[in-house]
N, C-alpha and C positions, 0 to 999 in steps of 0.2 A: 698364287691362287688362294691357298690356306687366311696367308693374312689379309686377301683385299675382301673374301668372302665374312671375316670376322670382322675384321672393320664396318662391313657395310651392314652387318647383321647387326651390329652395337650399335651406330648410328643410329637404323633404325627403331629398334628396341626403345631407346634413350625419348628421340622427340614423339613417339606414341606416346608414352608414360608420361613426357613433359608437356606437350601441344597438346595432340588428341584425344587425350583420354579426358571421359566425361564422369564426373561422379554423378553419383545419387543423393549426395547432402543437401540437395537444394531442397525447400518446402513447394515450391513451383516448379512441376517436372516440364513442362514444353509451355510454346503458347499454343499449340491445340488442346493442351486440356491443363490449362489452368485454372486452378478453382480458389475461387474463396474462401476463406475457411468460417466467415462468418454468413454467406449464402443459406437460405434455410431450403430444407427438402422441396424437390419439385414434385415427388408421387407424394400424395395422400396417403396411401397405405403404411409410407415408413412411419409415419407417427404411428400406427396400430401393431409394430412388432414390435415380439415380446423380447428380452434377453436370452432366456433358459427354456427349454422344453422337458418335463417331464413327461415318461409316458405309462401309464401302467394301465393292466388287466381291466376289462370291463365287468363293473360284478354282475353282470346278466347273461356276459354271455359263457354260455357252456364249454369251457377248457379241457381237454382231454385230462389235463393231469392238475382239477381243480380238487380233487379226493386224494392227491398221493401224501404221504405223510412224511411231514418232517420233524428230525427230531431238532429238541429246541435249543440243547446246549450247543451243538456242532453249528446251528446258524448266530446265534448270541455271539459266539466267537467271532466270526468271520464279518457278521454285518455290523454291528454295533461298534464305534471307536472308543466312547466311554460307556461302561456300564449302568450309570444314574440318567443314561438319556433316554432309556426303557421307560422308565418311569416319568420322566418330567416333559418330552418330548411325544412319547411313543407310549400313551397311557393305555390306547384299545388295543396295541399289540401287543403291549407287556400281559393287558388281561388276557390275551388271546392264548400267548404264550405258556401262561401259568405258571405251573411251580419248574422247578429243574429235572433232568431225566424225564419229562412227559413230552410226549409227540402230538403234533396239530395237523391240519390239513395245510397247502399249499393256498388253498382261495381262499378259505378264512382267512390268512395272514396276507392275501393282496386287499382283503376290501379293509381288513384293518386297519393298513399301512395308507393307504390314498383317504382314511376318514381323519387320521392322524395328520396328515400332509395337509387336511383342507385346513384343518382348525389349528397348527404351528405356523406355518408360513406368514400369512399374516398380521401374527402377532411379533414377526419379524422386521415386519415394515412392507413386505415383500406385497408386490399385486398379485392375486390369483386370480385365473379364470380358468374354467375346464370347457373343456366340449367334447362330442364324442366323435372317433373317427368315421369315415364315410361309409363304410360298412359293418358300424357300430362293436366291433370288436376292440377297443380300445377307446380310454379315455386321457385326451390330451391336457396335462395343466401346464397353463402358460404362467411364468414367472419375472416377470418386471420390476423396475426400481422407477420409480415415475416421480419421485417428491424427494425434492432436493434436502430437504431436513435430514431423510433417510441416511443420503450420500452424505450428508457431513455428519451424521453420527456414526456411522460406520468409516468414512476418514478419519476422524478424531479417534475412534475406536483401535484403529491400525497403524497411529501414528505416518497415516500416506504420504506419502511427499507429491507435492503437485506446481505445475508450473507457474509460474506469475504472467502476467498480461502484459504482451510486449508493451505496449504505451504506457503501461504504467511504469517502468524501466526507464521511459524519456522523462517522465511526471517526477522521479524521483531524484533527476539531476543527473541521472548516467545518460553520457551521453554514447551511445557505437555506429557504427556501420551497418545499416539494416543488410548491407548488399552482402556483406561476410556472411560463412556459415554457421560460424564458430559465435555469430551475434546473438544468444541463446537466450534469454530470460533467466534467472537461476531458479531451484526447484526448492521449497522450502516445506517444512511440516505445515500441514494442513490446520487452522487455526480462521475459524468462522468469523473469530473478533478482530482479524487483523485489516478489515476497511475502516470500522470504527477507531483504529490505534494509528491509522494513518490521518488519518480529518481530525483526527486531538493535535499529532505533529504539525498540521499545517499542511497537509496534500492536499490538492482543491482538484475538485471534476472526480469525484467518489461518490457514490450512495454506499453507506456502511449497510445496508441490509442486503445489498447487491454482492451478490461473490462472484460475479461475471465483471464487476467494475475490476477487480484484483485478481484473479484466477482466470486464466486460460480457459475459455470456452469449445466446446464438441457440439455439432449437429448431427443432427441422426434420427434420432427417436425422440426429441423435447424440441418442441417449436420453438422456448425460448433459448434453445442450448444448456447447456449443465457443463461443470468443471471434470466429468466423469463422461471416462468413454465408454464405450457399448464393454468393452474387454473386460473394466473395471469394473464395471457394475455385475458383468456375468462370475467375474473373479470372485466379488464378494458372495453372491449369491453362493457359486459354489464352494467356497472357504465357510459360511457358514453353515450348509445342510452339511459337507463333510467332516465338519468338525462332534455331529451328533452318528452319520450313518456313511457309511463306505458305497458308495452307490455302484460301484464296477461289481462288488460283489452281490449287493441287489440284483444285477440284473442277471450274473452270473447263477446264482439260483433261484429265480425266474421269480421273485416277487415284484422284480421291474420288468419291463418291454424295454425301454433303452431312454439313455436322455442325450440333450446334446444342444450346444448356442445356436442359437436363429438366425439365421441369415438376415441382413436386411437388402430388399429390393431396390432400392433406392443407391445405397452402397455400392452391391453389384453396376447393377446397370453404368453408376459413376466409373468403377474401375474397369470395366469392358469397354468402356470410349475412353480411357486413356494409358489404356494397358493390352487389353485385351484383341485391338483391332487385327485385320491381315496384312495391312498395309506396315507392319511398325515389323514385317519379316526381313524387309529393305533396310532397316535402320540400324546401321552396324555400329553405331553409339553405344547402344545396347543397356538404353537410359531407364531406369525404372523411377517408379514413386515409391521409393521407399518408407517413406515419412506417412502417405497417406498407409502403406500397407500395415507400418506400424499402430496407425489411429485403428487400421480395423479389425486385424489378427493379431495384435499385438505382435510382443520383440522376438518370440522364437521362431514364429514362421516368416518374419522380416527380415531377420539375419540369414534364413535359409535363403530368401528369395537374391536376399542382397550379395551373399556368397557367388550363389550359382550366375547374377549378370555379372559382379565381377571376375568370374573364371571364365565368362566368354569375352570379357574387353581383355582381359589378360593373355589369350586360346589368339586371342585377333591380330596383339603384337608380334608375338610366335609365328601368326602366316607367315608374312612374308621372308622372314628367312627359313621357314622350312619348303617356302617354293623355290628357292634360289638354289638350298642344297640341292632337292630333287631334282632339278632341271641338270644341276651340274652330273648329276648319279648318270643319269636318263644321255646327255648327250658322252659322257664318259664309256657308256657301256656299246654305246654306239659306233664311237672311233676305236675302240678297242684299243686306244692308246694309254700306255702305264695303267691301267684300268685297275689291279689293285693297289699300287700305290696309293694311286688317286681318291680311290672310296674309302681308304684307312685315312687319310689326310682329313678329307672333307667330315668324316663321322669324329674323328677326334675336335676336329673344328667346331661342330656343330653341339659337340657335348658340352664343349666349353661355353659357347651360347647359350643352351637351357640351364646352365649353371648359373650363370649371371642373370638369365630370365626369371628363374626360379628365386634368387635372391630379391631382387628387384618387384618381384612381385609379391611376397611374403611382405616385404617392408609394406606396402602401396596399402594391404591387406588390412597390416596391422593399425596401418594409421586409418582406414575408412572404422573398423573395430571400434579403437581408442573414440572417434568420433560420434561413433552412435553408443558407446554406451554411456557419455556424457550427454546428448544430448536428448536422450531417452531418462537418464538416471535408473542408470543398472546397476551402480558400486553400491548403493546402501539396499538394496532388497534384501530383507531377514528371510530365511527357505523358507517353506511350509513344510511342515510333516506330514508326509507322505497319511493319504485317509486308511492304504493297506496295511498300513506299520503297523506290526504288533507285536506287544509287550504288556508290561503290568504299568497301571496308575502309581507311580514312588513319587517318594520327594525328589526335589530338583537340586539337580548339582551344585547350581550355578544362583541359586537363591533358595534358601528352606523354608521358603515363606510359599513359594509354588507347587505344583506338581505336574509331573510330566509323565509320559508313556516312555519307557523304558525296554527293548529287545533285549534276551540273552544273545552276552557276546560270545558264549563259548558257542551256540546254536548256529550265529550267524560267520565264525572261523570257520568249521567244519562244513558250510555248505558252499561255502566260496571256494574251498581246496575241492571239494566234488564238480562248482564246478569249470576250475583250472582242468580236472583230469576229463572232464567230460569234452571239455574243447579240443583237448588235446588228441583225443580221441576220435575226433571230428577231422581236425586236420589232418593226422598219417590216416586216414581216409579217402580224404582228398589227395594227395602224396600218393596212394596207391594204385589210386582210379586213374592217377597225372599218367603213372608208367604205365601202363596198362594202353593207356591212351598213344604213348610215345610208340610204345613195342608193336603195337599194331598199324598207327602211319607213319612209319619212321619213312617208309620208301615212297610215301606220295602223300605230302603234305601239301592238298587242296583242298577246294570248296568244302566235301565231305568230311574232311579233316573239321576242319573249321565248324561245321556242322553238329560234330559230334562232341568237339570239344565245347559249344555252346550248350547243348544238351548238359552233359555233364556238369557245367557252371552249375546252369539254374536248378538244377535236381539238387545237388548240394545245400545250394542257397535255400529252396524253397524248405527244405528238412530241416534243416541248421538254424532257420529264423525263428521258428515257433519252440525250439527249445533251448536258443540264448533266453528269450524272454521269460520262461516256466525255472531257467535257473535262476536270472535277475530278482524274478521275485522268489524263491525260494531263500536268498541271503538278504531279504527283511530289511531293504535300506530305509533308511528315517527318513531322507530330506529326498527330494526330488532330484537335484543336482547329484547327489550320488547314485540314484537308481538309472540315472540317462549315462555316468558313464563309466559304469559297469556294463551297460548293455553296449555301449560303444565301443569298450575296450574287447570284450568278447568278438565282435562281427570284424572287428577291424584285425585281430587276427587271423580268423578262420579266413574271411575276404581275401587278406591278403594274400593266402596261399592259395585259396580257391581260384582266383580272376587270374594272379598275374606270375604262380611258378610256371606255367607251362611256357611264357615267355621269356623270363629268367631261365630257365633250362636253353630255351635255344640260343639266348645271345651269350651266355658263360660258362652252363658244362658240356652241352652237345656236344662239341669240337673236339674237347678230351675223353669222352667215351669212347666205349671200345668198337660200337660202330660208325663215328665219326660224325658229321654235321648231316640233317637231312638230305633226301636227295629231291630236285626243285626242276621242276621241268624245263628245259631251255637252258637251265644254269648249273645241270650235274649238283654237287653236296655242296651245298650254298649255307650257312647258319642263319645270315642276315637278311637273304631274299626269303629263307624260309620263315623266316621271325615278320617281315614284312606282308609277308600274303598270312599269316594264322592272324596276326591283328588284323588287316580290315578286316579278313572274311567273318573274325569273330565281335569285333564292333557291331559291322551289320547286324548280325544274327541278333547281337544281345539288346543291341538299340535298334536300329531300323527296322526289326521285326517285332522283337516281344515288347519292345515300350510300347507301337502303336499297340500291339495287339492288348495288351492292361489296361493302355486307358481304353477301348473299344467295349473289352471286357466291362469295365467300372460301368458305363452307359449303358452300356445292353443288360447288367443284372437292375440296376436301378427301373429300367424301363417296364422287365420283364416281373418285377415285385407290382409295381403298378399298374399293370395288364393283370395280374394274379388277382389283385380286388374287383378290377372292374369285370372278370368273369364270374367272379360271385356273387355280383351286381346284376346276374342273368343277361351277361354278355354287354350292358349298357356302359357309357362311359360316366365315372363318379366325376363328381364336382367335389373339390377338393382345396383346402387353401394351399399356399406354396408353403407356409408353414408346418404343415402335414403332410405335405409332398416329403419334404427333405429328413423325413423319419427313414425313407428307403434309398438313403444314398451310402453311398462307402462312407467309412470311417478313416480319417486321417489319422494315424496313429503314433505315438512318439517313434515305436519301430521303423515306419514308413519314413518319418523326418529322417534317422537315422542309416536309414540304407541310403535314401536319396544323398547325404553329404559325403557318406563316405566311396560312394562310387566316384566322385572328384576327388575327394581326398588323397585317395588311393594313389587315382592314376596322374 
């Protein structure tokens, strides 16, 4: 029984992964929603969104806390990245500001800051338009890249790497297989004279002032397309206002209202008819558009998305041998014949199966990884420095002809050991609340059990999240890649003991404690049927209850922010653009990316 149930569990495992299984590499996810990528918008309005949203104070209208005073060296510190951008950038805040050790009001320095913001931005290349919001308590500036000049001096500027035009790949004498995946274009530095260096060589069917004839073209928001996606353009915008001002901490001491990229209408709507539908709940392919998710949230939230449908094609192979065990458990415990034998046989059998599942699938993993980040070009991205980093303006390590911001390393040792002992603090916490938990249902470990051990999860979790991230930034990381996984490595310890010792306790020390394995209704001191009913009953609780109930939450606060204006509207409904609408939606936050991976990762 052992060997015909692992054979048949290999098998299957095997032609899933070999036959069935569908990737995400394609650029055409189905023929229901195949799209052109050189199609141009079908709304009107996508051409009229902006990239960026800034939002700040209205200076008319009356702020409760437009008189409170700040002082000026404690925000210099915190809001400004280099200190000559006061001056060159930020000329009516620096006057606002005045000398050092003097304090100013709060709305002084918001109308300063937005007079400053009309008159840099601008001169950035950048589009500006303001308007006010619907019940004028705020003014909205929209920030755009519209003129392609712009995008190639700030490519040229970044040294970007950008893709080449499939046909022009044929035009060159390469010849490949459109139908492959791996048929890629290569990604070359950005370089505006490279149509004109080609029609000197002899490539014919080029306009050298055209960078659409040689570069990869985006639709979206430029009717003739551009070499720059929505992502990249919002990237630059934000890479260069943060390179003068820290804007998390703007808004953190309230001289912002908040900012954030624009959705486009047009986008949506495309990804809702090919992602979004109810019909695609039937579709156990479990096929995404990856490629498009990448053109429109770029690579971190695509590898998220691309992660999570590969862990359900992968969840999909696992059925069917975790239905065959159970059936075998189920009619086992029925005939009551060798009945433990039998479930000690069958669970070592089936360990052996998630063992080679688990392999198999990591590999599968690695290679869809290896493939997007080649065909994205993720291996030559230089970090950015974090806009919160702080240190002193010094010369540069690595060229003394530079200069760079520089953090004390002994400042940031010391707060990374506080906070190892602070997590650790965290966890025999959770360790203690575990036994406490055990002591109390050891003798009826049901629904209520389950109940109570969910509770406990999320109270933990909900505590423990907002002060990984207060430690993350207390140890000052420079580059972004370090600050995500620091925060990662912190939650993915606490997690681990939070979510899943209480089930390591029942499958490996229960049984040699001194009160011995739970006791399980119908099954007297069972370990494994007690480890079986605390999982579902705690899945349900943690997923089937609190996940709807988060996102329900998410919807109902967003709805109820904007029922909050239109009763100040004397109950009427405001007219509102959808660009202004999505000032009062949640914030996806790197935190959020990072609970959501690691709740797969984990388990």
């Amino acid at each position: 029984l052992s060997l015909a149930f692992f054979a048949v569990a290999y098998l299957w495992t095997q032609i899933y992964f070999r036959g069935l299984y569908v990737s995400d590499r394609s650029e055409s996810v189905a023929p229901w929603a195949a799209e052109d990528e050189q199609k141009p918008p079908v709304f009107p309005e996508a051409l009229n969104t902006p990239d960026l949203m800034l939002v700040f104070h209205h200076p008319r209208h009356d702020y409760d806390d437009n008189e409170d005073e700040v002082l000026v060296d404690e925000l210099a510190e915190t809001l400004f990245v280099h200190g000559e951008s006061l001056k060159s950038v930020f000329p009516k805040l620096k006057h606002e500001m005045g000398e050092k050790g003097v304090t100013t009001t709060k709305g002084a320095l918001r109308e300063a800051m937005l007079a400053d913001f009309m008159q840099a931005l601008p001169k950035m290349g950048f589009e500006v338009k303001v308007f006010s919001s619907a019940d004028d308590d705020e003014v909205f500036m929209r920030l755009s890249i519209r003129d392609e000049n712009v995008v190639a001096h700030y490519f040229t500027a970044h040294s970007t790497q950008v893709q080449l035009r499939k046909n022009l790949v044929a035009q060159l004498g390469v010849l490949q297989n459109p139908a492959e995946h791996a048929s890629n274009p290569p990604w070359v530095v950005f370089d505006r004279n490279l149509g004109k260096t080609l029609v000197q060589e002899g490539v014919k069917g080029i306009k050298p002032q055209e960078l659409g004839d040689v570069y990869r073209t985006f639709h979206g928001t430029m009717p003739n397309g551009s070499v720059s996606r929505g992502v990249d353009r919002i990237s630059i915008i934000e890479k260069e206002i943060g390179w003068f001002l820290n804007m998390e901490a703007a808004v953190a001491s309230g001289l912002l209202v908040t900012w954030y990229p624009v959705h486009n209408r047009w986008r949506l709507h495309e990804l809702k008819h090919m992602w979004g539908r109810w019909d695609l709940i039937f579709d156990l392919t479990f096929k995404q558009p990856v490629n498009h998710l990448w053109h429109y949230f770029g690579s971190r939230l695509a590898f998220m998305f691309a992660w999570t449908g590969f862990y359900s094609k992968a969840l999909t192979a696992l059925l069917i041998p975790a239905l065959i065990c159970n059936l075998f458990m189920v009619v086992t415990y029925f005939l009551q014949e060798h009945e433990d034998l039998t479930l000690e046989v069958l669970q070592l059998s089936f360990s052996v199966v998630i063992i080679i599942w688990a392999r198999t699938s990591a590999n599968r993993w690695a290679q869809e990884t290896n493939f997007f980040v080649e065909a994205w070009n993720l291996n030559d991205d230089l970090p950015p420095v974090r806009p919160a980093y702080r240190g002193q303006l010094v010369q540069s390590s690595l060229n003394e002809r530079d200069r760079e911001i520089q953090g004390s390393a002994v400042k940031a040792a010391v707060f990374r050991w506080i906070s190892l002992v602070v997590t650790l603090f965290f966890c025999c916490g959770v360790l203690g609340s575990i036994y406490i938990w055990i002591t109390l249902f050891h003798g009826r470990m049901d629904l209520v059990a389950s109940l109570c051990l969910s509770i406990n999860i999320k109270v933990f979790e909900l505590v423990f999240r907002p002060v990984a991230v207060a430690l993350t930034n207390l140890e000052n990381h420079k580059y972004e890649f370090e600050y995500a996984n620091a925060l990662i490595w912190k939650n993915f310890a606490f997690e681990s003991i939070n979510y899943y010792y209480p089930f390591i306790y029942l499958m490996v020390f229960a049984k040699y404690s001194e009160a011995g394995c739970p006791v399980v209704e119908g099954f007297g001191q069972d370990c494994i049927w007690a480890l079986r009913r605390q999982l579902i009953g705690t899945v349900f609780f943690l997923v089937g209850v609190y996940r709807v109930v988060e996102v329900f939450m998410l919807y109902v606060v967003a709805r109820w922010r904007l029922a909050t204006e239109d009763r100040a509207s004397d109950g009427q409904p405001v007219r509102r653009a959808f660009m202004e609408e999505q000032a009062k939606y949640g914030q996806y936050e790197l935190k959020d990316q990072v609970e959501t991976m690691l709740q797969l990762v984990l388990s």
